[in-house]
VOZATI-33690 format. One record per residue (C-alpha): residue number from 0; x, y, z. Coordinates in steps of 0.25 Angstrom, whole numbers, plus 5000, padded with zeros to 4 digits. Layout:
N
NODE    k    c1    c2    c3
NODE  NUM     X     Y     Z
...
This chain:
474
NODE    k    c1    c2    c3
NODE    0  4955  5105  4950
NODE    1  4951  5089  4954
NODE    2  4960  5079  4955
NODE    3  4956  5065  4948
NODE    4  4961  5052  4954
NODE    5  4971  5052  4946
NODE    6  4979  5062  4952
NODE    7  4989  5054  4961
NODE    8  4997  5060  4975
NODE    9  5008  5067  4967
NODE   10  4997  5074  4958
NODE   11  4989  5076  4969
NODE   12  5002  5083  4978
NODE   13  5004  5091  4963
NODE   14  4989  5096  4962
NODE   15  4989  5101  4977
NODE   16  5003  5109  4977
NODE   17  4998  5115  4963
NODE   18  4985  5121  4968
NODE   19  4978  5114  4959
NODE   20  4969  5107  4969
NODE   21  4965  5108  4984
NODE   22  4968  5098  4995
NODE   23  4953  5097  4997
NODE   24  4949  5096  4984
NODE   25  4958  5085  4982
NODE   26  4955  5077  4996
NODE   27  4938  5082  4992
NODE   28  4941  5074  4979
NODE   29  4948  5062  4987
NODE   30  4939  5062  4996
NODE   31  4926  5060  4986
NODE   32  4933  5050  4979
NODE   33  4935  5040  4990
NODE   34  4921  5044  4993
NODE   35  4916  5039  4981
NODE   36  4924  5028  4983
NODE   37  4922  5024  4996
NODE   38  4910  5015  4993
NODE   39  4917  5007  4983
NODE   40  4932  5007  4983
NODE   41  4931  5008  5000
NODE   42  4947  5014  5000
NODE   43  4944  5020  5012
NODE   44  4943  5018  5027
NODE   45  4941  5031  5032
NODE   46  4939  5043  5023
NODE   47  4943  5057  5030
NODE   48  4937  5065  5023
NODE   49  4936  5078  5032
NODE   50  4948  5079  5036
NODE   51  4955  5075  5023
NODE   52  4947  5088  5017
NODE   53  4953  5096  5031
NODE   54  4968  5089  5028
NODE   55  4964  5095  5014
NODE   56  4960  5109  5018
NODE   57  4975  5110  5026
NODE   58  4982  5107  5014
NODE   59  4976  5116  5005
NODE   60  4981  5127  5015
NODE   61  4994  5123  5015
NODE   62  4996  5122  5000
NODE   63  4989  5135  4999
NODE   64  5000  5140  5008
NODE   65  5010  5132  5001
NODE   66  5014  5121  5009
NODE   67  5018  5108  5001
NODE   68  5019  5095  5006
NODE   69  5021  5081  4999
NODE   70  5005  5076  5000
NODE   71  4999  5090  5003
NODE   72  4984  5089  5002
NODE   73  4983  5076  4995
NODE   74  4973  5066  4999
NODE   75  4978  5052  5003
NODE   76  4974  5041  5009
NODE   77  4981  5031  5021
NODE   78  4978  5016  5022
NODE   79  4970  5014  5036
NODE   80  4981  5008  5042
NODE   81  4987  5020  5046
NODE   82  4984  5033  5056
NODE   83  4977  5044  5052
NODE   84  4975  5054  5065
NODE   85  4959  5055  5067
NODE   86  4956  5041  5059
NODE   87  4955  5025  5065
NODE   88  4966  5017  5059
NODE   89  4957  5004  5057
NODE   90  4966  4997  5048
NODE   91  4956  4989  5041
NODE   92  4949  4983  5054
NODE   93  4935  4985  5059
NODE   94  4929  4991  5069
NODE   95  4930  5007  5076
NODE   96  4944  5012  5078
NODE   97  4949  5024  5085
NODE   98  4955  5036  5078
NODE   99  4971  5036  5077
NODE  100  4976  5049  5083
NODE  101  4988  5052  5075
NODE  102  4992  5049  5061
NODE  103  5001  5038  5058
NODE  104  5016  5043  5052
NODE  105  5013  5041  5039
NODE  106  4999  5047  5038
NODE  107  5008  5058  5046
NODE  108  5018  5059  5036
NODE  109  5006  5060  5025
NODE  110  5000  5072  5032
NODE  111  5013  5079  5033
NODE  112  5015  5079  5019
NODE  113  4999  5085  5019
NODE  114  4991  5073  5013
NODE  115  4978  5073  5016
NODE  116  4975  5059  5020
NODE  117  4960  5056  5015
NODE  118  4955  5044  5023
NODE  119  4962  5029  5026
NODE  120  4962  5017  5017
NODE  121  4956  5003  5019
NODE  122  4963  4990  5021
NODE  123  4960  4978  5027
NODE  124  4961  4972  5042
NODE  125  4975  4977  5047
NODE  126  4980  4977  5032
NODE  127  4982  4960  5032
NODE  128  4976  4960  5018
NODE  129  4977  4963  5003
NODE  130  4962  4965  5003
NODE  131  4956  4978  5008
NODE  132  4942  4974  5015
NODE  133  4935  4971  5028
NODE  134  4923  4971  5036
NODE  135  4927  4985  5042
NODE  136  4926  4993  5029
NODE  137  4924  4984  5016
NODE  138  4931  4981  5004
NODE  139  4940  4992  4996
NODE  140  4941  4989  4983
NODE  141  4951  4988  4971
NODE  142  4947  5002  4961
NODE  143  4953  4993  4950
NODE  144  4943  4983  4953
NODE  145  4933  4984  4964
NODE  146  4928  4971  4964
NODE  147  4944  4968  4969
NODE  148  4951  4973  4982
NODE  149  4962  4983  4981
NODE  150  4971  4976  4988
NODE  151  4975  4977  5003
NODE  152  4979  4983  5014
NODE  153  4980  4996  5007
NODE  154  4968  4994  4998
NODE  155  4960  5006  5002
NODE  156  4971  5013  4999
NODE  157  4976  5008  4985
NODE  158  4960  5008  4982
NODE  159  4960  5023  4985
NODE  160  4972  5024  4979
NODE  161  4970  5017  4966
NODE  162  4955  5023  4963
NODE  163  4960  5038  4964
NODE  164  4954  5042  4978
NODE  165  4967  5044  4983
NODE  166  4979  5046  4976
NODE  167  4988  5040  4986
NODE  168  4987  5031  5001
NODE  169  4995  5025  5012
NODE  170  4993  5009  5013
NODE  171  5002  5001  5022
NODE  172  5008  4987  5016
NODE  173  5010  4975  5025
NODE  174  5011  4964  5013
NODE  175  5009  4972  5001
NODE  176  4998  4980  5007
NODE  177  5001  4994  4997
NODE  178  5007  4985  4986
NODE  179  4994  4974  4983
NODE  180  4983  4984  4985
NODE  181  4993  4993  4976
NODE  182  4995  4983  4965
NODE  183  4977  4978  4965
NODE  184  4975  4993  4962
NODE  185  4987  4999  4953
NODE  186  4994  5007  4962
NODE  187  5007  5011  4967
NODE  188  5010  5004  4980
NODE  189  5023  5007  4989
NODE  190  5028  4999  5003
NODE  191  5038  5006  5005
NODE  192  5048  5002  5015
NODE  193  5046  4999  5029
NODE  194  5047  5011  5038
NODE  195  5045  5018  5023
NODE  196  5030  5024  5030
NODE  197  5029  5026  5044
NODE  198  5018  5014  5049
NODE  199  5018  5022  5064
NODE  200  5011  5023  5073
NODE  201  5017  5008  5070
NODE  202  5031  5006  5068
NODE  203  5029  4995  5062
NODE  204  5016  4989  5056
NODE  205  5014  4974  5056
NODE  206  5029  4970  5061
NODE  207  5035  4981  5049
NODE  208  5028  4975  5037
NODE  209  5017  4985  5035
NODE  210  5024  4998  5029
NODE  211  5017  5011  5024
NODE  212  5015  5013  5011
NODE  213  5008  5020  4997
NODE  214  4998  5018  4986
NODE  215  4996  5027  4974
NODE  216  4995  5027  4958
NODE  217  5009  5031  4954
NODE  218  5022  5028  4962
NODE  219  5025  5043  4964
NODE  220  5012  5044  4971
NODE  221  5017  5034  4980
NODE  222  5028  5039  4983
NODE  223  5025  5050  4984
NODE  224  5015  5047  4998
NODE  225  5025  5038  5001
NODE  226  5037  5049  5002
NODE  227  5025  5055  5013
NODE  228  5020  5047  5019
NODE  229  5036  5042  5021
NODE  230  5043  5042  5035
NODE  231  5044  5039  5048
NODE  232  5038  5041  5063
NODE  233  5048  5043  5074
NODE  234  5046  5028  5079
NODE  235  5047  5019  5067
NODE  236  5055  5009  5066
NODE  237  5058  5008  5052
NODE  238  5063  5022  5046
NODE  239  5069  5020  5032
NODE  240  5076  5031  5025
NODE  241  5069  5043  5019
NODE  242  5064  5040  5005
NODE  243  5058  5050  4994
NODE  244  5051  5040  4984
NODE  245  5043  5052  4976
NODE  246  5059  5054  4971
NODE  247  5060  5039  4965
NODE  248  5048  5041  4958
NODE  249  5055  5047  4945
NODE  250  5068  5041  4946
NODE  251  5073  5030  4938
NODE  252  5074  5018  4946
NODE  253  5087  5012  4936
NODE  254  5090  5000  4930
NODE  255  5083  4990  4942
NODE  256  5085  4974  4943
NODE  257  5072  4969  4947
NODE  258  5065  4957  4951
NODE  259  5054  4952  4946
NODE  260  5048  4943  4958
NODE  261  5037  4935  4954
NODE  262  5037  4926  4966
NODE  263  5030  4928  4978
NODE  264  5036  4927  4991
NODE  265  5035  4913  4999
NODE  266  5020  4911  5007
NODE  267  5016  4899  5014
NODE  268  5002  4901  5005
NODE  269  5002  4900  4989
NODE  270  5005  4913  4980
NODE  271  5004  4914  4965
NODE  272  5008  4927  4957
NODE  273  4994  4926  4945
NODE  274  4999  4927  4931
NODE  275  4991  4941  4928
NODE  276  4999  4948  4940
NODE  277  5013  4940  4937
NODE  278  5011  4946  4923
NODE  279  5009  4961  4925
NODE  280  5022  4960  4935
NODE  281  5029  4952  4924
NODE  282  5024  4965  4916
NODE  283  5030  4975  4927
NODE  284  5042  4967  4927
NODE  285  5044  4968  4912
NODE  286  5042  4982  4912
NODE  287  5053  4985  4921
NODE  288  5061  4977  4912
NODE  289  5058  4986  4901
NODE  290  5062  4999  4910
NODE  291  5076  4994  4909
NODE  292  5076  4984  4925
NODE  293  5079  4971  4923
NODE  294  5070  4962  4930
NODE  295  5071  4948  4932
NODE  296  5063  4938  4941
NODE  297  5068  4936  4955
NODE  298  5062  4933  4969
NODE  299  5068  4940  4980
NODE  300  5072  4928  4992
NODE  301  5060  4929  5000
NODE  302  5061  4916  5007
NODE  303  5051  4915  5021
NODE  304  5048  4929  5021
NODE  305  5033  4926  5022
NODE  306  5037  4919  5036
NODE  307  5042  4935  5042
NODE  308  5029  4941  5036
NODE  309  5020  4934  5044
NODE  310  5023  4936  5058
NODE  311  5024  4952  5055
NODE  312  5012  4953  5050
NODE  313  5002  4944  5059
NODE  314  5011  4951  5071
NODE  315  5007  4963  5064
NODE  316  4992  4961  5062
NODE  317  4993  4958  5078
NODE  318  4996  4971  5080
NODE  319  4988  4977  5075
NODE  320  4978  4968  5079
NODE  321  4979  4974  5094
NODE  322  4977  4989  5090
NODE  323  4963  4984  5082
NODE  324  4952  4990  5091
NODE  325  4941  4979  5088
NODE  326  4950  4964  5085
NODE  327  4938  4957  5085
NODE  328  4932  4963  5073
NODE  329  4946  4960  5065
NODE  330  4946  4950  5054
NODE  331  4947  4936  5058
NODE  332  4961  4935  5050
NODE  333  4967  4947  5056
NODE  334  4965  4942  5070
NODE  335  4971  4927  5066
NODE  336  4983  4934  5058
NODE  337  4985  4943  5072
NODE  338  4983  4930  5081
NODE  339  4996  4923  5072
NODE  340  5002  4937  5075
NODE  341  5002  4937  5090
NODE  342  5008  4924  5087
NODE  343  5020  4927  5079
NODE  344  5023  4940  5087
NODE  345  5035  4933  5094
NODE  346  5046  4926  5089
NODE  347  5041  4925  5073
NODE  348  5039  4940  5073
NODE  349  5053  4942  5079
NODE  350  5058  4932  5068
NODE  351  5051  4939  5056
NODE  352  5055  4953  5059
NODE  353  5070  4946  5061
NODE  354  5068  4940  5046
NODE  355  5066  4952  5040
NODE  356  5081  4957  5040
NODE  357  5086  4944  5033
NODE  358  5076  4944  5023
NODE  359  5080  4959  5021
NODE  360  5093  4953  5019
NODE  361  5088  4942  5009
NODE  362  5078  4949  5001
NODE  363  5087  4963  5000
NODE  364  5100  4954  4995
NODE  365  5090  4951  4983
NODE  366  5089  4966  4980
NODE  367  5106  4965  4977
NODE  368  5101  4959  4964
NODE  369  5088  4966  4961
NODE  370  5082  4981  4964
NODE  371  5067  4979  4963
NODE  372  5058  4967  4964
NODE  373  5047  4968  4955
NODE  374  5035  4956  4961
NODE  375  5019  4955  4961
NODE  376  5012  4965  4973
NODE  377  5002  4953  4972
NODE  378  5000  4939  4965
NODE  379  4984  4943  4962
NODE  380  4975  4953  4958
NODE  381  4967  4960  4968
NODE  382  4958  4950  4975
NODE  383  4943  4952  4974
NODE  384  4936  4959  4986
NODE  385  4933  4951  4996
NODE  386  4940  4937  4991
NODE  387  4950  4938  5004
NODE  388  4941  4945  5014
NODE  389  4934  4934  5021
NODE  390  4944  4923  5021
NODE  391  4952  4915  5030
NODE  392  4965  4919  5036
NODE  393  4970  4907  5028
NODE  394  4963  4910  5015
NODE  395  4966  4925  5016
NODE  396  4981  4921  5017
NODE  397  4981  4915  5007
NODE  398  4974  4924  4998
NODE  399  4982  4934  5002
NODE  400  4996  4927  4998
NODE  401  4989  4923  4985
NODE  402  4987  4937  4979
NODE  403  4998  4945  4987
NODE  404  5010  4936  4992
NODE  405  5020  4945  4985
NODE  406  5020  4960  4994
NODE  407  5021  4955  5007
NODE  408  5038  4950  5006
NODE  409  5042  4965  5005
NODE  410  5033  4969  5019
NODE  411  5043  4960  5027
NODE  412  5054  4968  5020
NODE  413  5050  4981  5022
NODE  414  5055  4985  5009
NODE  415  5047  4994  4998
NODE  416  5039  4990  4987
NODE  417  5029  4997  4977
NODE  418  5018  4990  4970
NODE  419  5016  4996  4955
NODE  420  5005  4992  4946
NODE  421  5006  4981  4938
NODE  422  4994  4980  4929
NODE  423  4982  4972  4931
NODE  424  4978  4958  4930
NODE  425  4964  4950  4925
NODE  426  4953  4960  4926
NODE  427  4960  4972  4928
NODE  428  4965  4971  4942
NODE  429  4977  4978  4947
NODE  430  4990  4971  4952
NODE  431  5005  4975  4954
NODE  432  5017  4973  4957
NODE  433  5028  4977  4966
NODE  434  5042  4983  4968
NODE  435  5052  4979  4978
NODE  436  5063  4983  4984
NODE  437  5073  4982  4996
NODE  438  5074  4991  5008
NODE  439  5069  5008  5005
NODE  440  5069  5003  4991
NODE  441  5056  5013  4989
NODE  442  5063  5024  4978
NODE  443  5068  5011  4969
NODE  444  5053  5005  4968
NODE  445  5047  5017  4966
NODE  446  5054  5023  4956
NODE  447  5053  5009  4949
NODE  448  5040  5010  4950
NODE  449  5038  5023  4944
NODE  450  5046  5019  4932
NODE  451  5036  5008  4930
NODE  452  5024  5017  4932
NODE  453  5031  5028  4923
NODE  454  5028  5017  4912
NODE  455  5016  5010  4916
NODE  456  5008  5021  4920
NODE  457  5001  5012  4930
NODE  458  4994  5022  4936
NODE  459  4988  5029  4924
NODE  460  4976  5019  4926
NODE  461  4966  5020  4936
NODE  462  4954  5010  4938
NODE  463  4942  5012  4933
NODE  464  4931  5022  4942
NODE  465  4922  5013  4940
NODE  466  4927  5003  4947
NODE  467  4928  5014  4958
NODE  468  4916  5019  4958
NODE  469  4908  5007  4957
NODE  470  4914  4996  4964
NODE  471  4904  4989  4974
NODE  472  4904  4994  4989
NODE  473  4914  4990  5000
């Protein structure tokens, strides 16, 4: 028996404890796919392939013997962000860098429950971009549309994710980083809350507003790497209660009061939300209406917010900054945003982190008169590839605020919030929306979003392998 792309994590899990299928057959077939791929989509930063198949090989002995474990002898793929033992951890940057020696807690955590992790996703520079390209490995593309990128940070991972050559991955979200490349390719995105997924061997990654977290095709797939991926190393700082998000999945989230925020949060650069995005929210919004919620427009009180985001992050990009191997061969950008970092380290760093708690305060009193927020994960259509690689610091500001200024509010928060598919806008490109919610909110979101995808049946389409086969090379 073969396994087509169709078959997602949960089916995957089903087919292996069954006996209907191998470990290494399954990884083989993974393993071609992206192959096949590689010279088109470009998902992948590193592809490892023997020892996926050896991972393989232990796994089939150990459900020959009996053993069952959540993700045992299912391929997946992690964002190349995080530590995989034997692998460079380049984080979208170029030049040659040293294997990591241990895996970082959540690709420990994967292991443990026996996924076989097949290679490590692309993104761009340090993850400061909803693009996925740069001079170190190309451009990974959008399946839906190859001419288009899939997103970013976690593209590589939502492309291989969205065309089938995996049936779930691990990508990281600093400012929607798992939500806009899951809503330009019609997948299921969760940030979960902060602490959710171990970041260590950082405790905290860029200042606390960089989380963990999980693309796939349904919501339980999702959940389901996200219950495995889940938990904590001994040294976090940020250790939220257990959760078990596969049980939300079928559960009947009840009558929900939900806010239908259309507005996107203050920037000191210009946003608007295009029509062909505001309507399939609308759509979203009307739906749930129709499931029994009521849903009405309201903005949550972000006020300055934007004024705490940026000292963490350039604070952030400075860090890691001093860990890259080769700064000189580092985009111009990132060195200017790491530069206004080392600036900001002091007294406005100490400032924002202070802010957080009283915007907690503000934004949670909100949540006494709603459940959910229901908003745009972006304000445009995936860009075309290449349309913000070569800008200006600037320039790339302000594209980036144009087409995604809405994901970013919920990283300073540290609370969860999943992205579902939306539909499509002019030309068949993907775009989403997202569901919000105060702190360890993750069971209601989900299982909202799975009464939505119980109707929708979004991921009952796929794009076309055309456009996967024969999209132009990176």
């Amino acid at each position: 028996m073969t396994l087509d792309r169709a078959a997602g994590l949960t089916e995957s899990v089903r087919a292996l404890a069954d006996g209907e299928m191998t470990s290494r057959a399954m990884v083989a077939e993974a393993l071609a796919r992206i192959e096949a791929s590689q010279g088109s989509l470009n998902a992948f930063r590193i592809v490892r392939a023997e020892a996926a198949l050896a991972e393989a090989d232990a796994a089939d002995k150990e459900l020959a013997s009996g053993v069952r474990r959540p993700l045992l002898g299912v391929p997946v793929a992690v964002k190349d962000d995080m530590d995989v033992a034997g692998e460079p951890t380049a984080f979208g940057c170029a030049g040659e860098f040293p294997p990591v020696a241990e895996d970082g807690e959540a690709v420990r955590r994967l292991r443990a429950a026996g996924a076989v992790i097949v290679g490590k996703t692309n993104t761009c520079e340090l993850g400061q971009w909803p693009f996925t390209e740069g001079p170190s490995f190309g451009a990974t593309r959008n399946p839906w549309h190859p001419e288009h990128t899939p997103g970013g940070s976690s593209g590589g991972s939502a492309a291989a994710v969205a065309a089938g050559l995996v049936p779930a991955a691990l990508g990281s979200d600093g400012a929607g980083s798992v939500r806009i490349p899951a809503s330009w390719t019609h997948l299921i995105g969760i940030k979960p809350q902060r602490g959710r997924i171990s970041t260590w061997p950082r405790g905290e990654s860029f200042q606390g507003i960089t989380v963990n977290g999980t693309l796939a095709r349904t919501v339980a797939d999702a959940a389901l790497l996200l219950d495995a991926a889940s938990g904590n190393h001994a040294q976090d700082p940020h250790r939220p209660p257990a959760l078990n998000l596969s049980e939300a999945v079928g559960r009947d989230p009840g009558r929900l009061r939900i806010a239908l925020s259309l507005k996107p949060p203050f920037t000191a650069l210009p946003a608007r939300l295009l029509p062909e995005v505001r309507d399939r929210v609308i759509e979203l919004a009307e739906k749930l209406g129709r499931l029994g919620h009521t849903v009405e427009e309201a903005d949550p009180p972000y006020g300055q917010i934007g004024l705490t985001f940026v000292p963490r992050a350039t604070v952030g990009i400075a860090e890691r900054v001093r860990d890259v191997p080769f700064p000189d061969l580092l985009d111009r950008r990132t060195r200017d945003a790491a530069r206004l970092g080392r600036l900001l380290g002091g007294p406005p760093l100490r400032a924002a982190r202070r802010a957080e708690a009283v915007l907690h305060r503000r934004i949670g009193a909100f949540f006494t008169s709603y459940d959910v927020i229901l908003a745009p994960t972006t304000a445009a259509p995936p860009p075309r590839i290449g349309s913000m690689l070569n800008l200006g610091g600037l320039a790339t500001d302000r594209a980036m605020i144009a087409a995604c200024p809405y994901a970013w509010p919920w990283n300073v928060l540290g609370w969860p919030g999943v992205n579902v598919p939306a539909g499509f806008a002019t030309g068949g490109l993907p775009v989403g929306a997202q569901l919000l919610g105060p702190a360890n909110s993750e069971p209601l979101l989900v299982s909202l979003a799975a009464q939505l995808e119980a109707d929708r049946r979004w991921h009952d389409r796929w794009p076309p392998r055309q456009a996967t086969a024969d999209s132009p090379a990176a």
